[in-house]
LOBA-996465 format. One record per atom (N, C-alpha, C, CB): z, x, y. Coordinates in steps of 0.02 Angstrom, whole numbers, padded with zeros to 5 digits, always signed. Each point is the difference from the previous one (the first is absolute). Glycine has a CB too. Example, Ala and Ser with C-alpha at 12.3 -4.5 7.8 and 13.67 -1.06 7.14 Angstrom:
2
+00390+00660-00284+00000-00045+00059+00000+00045+00060+00062-00095-00059-00098+00077+00112+00003+00042+00059+00037-00039+00055-00108+00059-00032
//
This chain:
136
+00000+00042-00059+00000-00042+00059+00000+00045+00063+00061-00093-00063-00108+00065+00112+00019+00050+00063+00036-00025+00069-00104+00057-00043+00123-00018+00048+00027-00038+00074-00041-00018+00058+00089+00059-00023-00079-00121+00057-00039-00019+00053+00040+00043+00063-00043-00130-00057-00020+00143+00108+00037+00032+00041+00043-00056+00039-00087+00100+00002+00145-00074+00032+00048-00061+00055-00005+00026+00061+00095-00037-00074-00143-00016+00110+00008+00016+00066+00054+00018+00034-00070-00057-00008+00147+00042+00000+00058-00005+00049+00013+00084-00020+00060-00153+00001-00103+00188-00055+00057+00068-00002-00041+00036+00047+00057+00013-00132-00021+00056+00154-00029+00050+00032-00059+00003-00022+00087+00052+00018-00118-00022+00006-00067+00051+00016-00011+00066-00025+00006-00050+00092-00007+00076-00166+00014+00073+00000-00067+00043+00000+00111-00025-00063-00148-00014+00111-00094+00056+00002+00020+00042+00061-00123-00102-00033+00093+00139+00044-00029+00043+00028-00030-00043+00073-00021+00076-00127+00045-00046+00165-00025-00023+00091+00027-00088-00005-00151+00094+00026+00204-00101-00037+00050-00061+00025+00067+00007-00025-00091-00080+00002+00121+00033+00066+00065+00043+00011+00017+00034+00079-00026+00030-00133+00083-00059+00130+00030+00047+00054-00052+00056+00033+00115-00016-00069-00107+00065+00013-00046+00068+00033-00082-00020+00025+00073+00088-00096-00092-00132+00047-00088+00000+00041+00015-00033+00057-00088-00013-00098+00112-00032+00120+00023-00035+00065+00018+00026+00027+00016-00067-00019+00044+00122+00046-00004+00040+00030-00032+00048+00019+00054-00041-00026-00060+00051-00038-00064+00068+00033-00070-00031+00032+00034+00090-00109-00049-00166+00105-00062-00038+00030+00024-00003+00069-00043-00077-00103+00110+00072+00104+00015-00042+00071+00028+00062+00056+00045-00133-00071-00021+00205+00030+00000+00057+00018-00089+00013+00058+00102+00031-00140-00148-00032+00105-00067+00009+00022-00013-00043+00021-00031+00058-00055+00039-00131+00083-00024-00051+00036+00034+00001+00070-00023-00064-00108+00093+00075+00095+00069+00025+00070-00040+00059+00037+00138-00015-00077-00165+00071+00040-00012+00043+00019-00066-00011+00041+00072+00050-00087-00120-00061+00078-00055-00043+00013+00002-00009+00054-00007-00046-00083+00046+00012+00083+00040-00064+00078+00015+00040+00043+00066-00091-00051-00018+00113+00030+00020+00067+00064-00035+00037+00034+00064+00015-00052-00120+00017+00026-00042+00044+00015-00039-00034+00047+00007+00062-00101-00032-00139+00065-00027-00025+00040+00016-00016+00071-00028-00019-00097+00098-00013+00079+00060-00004+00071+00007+00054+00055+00070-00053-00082-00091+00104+00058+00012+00048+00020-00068+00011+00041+00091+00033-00092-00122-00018+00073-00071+00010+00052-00016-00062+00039-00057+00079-00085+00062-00139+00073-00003-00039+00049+00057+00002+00047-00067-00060-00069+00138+00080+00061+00068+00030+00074-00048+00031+00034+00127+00038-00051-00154+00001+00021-00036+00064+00030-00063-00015+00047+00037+00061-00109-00072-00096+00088-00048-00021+00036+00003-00041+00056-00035+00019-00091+00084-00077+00092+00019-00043+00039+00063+00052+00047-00039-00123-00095+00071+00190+00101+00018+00030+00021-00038+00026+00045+00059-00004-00076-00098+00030+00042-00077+00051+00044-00035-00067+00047-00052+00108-00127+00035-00162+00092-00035-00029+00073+00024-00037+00000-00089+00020+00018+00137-00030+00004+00042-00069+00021+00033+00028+00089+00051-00046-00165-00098+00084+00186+00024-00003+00088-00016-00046+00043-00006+00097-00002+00058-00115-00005-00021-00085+00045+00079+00012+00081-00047-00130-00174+00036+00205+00168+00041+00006+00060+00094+00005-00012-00117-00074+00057+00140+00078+00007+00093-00029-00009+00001-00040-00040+00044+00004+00099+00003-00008-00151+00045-00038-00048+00072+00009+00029-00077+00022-00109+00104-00065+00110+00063-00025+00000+00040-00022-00066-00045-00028+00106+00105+00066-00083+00037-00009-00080+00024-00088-00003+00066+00152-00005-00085-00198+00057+00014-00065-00039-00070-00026-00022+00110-00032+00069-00147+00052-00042-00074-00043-00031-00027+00049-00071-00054-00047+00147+00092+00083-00161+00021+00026-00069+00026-00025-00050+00007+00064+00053+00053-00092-00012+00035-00056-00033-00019-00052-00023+00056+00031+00051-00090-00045-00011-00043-00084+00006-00042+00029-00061-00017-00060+00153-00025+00088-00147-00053-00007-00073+00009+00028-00065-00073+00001+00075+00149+00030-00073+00052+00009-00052+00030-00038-00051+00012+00052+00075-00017-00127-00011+00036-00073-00026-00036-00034-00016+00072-00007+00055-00151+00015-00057-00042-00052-00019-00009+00016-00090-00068-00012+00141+00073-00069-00161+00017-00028-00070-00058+00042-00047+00049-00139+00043-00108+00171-00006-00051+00046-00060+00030+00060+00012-00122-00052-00001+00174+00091+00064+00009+00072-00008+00074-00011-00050-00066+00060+00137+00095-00107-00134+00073-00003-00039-00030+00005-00073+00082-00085+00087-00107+00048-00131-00049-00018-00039-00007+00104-00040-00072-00151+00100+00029+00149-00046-00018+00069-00036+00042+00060+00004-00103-00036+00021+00149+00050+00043+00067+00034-00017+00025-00034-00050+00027+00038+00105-00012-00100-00143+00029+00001-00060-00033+00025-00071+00051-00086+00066-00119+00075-00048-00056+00022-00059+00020+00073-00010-00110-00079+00036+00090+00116+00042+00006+00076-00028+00070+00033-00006-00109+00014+00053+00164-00071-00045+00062+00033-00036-00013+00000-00060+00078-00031+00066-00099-00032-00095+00006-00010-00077-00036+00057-00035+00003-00127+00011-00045+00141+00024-00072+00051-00028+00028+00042-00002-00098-00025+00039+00130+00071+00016+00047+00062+00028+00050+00016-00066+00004-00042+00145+00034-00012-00151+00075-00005-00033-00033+00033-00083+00076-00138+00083-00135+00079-00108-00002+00015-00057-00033+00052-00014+00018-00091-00014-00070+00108+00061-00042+00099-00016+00033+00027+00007-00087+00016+00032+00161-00025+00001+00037+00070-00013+00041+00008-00052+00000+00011+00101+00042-00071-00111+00029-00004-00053-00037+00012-00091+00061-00075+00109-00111+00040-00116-00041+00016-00062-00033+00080+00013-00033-00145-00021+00018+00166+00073+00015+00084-00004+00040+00037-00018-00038-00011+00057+00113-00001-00030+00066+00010-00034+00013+00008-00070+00024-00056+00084-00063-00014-00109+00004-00007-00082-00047+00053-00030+00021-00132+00002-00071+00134+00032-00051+00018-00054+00009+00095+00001-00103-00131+00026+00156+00154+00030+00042+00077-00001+00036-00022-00045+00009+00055+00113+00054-00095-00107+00028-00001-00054-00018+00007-00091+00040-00053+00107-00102+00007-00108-00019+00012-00064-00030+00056-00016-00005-00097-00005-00029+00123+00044-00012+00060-00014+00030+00058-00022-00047-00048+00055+00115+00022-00056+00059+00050-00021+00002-00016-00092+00087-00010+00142-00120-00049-00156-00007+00002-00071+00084-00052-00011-00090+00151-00026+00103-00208+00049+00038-00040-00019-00049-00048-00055+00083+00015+00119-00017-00070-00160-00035-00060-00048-00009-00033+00031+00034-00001-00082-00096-00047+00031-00017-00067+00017+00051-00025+00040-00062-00017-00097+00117-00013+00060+00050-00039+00045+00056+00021+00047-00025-00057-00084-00010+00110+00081+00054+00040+00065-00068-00028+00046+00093+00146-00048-00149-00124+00056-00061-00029+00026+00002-00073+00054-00043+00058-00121+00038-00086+00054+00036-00090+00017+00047-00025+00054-00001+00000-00114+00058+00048+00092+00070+00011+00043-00009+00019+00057+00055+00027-00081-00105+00023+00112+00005+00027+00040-00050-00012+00037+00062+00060-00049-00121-00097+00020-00046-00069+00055+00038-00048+00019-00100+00000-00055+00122-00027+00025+00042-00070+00024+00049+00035+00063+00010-00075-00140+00027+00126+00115+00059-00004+00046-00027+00027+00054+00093+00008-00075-00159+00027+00105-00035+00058+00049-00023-00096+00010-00046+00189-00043+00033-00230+00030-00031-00058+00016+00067-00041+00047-00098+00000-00122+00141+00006+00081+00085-00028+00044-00002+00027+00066+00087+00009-00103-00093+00063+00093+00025+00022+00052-00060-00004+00061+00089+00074-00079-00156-00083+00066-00058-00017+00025-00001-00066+00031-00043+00070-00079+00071-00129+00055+00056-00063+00023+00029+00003+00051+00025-00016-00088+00032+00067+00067+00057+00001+00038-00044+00035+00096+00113+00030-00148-00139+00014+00128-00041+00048+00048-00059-00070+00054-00002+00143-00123-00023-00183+00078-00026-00037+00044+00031-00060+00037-00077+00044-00064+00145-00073+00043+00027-00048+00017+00031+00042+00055+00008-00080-00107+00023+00143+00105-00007+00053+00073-00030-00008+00058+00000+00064-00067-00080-00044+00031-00032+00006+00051-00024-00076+00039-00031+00121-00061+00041-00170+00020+00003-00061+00038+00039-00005+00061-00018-00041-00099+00089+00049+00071+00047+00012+00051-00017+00042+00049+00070-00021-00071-00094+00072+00048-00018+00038+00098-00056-00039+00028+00018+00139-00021-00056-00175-00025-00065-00038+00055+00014-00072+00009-00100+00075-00043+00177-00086+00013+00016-00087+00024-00014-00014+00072+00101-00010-00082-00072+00075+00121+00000-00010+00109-00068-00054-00009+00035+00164+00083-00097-00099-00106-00084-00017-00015-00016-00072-00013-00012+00110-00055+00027-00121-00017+00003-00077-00031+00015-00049+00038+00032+00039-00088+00041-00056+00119+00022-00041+00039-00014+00008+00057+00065-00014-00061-00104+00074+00089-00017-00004+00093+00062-00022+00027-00127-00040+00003+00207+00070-00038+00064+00019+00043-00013+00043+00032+00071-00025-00061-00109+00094+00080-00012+00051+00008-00063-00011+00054+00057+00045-00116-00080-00102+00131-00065-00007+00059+00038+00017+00078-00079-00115-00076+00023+00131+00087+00020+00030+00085+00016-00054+00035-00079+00092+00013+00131-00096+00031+00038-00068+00018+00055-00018-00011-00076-00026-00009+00097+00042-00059+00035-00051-00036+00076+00042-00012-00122-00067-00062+00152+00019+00069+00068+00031+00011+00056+00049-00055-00021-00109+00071-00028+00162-00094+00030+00031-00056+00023+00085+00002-00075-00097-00056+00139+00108+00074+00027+00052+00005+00007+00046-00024+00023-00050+00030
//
């Protein structure tokens, strides 16, 4: 008699799993950045449109697409560095489930790190922090 395979168990092939996902989402983060990165750059270089003022800085700081994507490229930020972290660590030649252990918890603390950085851009979010407004 043979056994049928069961969908509900793990996965034990080759490229699924924890590691191919990371390492996909390792090179997609990375991607992003780079990309992120040359467009700062560009919109740096020609973006002379004269005096700026540090509140009309503010002002387009607070608009709901720049909040939006300061939260995107935390998330992006948090996890390319952290799954870098891991993938030094493994390189030291730890197990599978030390592996496991040590995605999840580099993922906690990747959590913990963005519910942070919320907090420094709540002023942002809530426009407590708009020019005007009575915040000390």
């Amino acid at each position: 008699m043979t056994s049928r395979p069961r969908p509900w168990r793990r996965s034990t092939s080759p490229g699924s799993g924890i590691g191919m996902w990371s390492w996909l989402l390792q090179r997609i983060t990375g991607l992003l950045l780079v990309i992120y990165l040359f467009i700062h750059l560009w919109v740096l270089h020609y973006s002379n449109t004269g005096k700026v003022t540090f509140d009309q800085i503010l002002l387009r700081l607070q608009s709901p697409a720049f909040v939006v994507f300061d939260l995107m490229l935390l998330a992006i930020v948090i996890f390319h560095a952290l799954n870098g972290v891991r993938i030094v660590i493994i390189d030291f030649g730890i197990g599978n489930r030390a592996q496991q252990a040590l995605f999840w918890g580099l993922m906690l603390l990747g959590l913990a790190l963005f519910l942070f950085g919320v907090y420094a851009l709540w002023p942002f979010i809530t426009q407590s922090g708009a020019p005007g407004s009575d915040v000390t």
